[in-house]
C-alpha positions as CSV (number, residue, x, y, z in Angstrom):
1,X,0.0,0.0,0.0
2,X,1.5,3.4,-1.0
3,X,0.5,6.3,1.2
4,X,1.5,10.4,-0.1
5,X,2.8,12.2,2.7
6,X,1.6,15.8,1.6
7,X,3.9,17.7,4.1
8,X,7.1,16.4,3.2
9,X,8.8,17.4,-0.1
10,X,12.1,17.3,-2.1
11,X,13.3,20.7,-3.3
12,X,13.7,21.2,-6.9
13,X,16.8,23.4,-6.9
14,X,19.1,21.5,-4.6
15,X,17.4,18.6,-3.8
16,X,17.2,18.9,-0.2
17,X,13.8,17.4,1.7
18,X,11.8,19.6,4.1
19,X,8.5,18.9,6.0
20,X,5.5,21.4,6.4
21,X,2.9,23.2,4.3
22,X,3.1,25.0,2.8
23,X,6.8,23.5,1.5
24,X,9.5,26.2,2.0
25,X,13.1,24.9,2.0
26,X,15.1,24.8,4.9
27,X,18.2,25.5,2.8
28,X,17.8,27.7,-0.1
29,X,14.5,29.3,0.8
30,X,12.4,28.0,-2.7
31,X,9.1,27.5,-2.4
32,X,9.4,25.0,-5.4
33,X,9.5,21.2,-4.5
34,X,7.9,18.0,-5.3
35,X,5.9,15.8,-2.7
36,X,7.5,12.2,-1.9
37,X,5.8,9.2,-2.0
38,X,5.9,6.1,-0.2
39,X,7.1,7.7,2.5
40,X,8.4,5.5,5.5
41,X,10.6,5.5,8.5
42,X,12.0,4.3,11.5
43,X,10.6,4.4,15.3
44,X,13.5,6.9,17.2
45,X,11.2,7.4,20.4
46,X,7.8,6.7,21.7
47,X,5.4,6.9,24.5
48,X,1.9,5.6,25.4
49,X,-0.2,8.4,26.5
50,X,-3.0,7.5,29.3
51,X,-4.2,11.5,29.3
52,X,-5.8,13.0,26.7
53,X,-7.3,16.6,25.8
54,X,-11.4,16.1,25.6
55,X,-11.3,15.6,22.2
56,X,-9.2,12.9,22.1
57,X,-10.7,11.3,25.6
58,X,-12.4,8.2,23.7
59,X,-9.1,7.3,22.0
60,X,-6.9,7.0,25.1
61,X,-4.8,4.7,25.5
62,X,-2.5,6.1,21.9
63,X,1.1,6.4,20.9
64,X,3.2,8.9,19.3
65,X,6.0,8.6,18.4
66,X,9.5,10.6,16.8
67,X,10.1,8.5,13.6
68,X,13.0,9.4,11.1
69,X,12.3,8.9,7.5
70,X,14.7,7.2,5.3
71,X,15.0,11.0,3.8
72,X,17.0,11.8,6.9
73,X,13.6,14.3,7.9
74,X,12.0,13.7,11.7
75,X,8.6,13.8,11.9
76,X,6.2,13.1,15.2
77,X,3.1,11.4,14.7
78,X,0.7,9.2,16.4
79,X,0.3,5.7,15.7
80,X,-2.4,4.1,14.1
81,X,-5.5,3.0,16.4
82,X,-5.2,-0.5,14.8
83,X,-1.7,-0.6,16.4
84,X,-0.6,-3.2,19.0
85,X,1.2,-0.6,21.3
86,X,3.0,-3.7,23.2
87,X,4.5,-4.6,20.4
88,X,6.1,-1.3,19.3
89,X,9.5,-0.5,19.9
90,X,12.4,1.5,19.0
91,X,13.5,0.8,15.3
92,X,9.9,-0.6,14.1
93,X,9.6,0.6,10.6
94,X,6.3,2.6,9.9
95,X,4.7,4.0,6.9
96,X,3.2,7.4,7.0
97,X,0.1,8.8,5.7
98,X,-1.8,12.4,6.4
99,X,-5.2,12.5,8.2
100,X,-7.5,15.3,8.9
101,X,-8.1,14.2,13.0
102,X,-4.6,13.5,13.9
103,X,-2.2,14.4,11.5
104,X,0.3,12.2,11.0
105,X,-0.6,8.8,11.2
106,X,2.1,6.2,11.6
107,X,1.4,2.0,10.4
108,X,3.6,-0.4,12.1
109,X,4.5,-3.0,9.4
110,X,5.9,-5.3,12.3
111,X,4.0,-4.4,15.3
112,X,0.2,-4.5,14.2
């Protein structure tokens, strides 16, 4: 399954890859890039979080982790509802894909 991760682009003039949107580069300042696909990662850091802002209450217990991509970027995220949290643990490789509720949303491929 391929999932576009719409805040992280590749710079057109020197190639470098920045996060955020709307996509300004970190390094030469363009505005110009191209959004990567297939975007995946390593687990760096996680935590389980037992509190929750109201919102969020119905959801607890959730993770979120710090993941870097194999672009050298870090992004945070949380981890997919459909996640075993047990099972997750620093270097699990995760794809990435955008959502409206919670952002970035991070799929185990070993820990599910």
């Amino acid at each position: 399954m391929n999932y576009v991760l719409y805040a992280c682009q590749r710079c057109h003039k020197i190639s470098a890859v920045a996060e955020g949107a709307p996509f300004h580069c970190w390094a030469c300042q363009s505005t110009e890039g191209t959004m990567i696909e297939n975007v995946s990662g390593t687990v760096e850091s996680f935590t389980v979080l037992h509190v929750a802002p109201l919102h969020y209450l119905d959801d607890i217990p959730y993770g979120v982790a710090t993941v870097l991509l194999n672009n050298q970027v870090r992004v945070v995220g949380r981890l997919s509802r459909f996640t075993d949290l047990d099972r997750v643990t620093i270097g699990t490789v995760v794809h990435i894909s955008p959502d409206e509720r919670y952002g970035l949303v991070l799929h185990p491929l070993d820990a599910r």
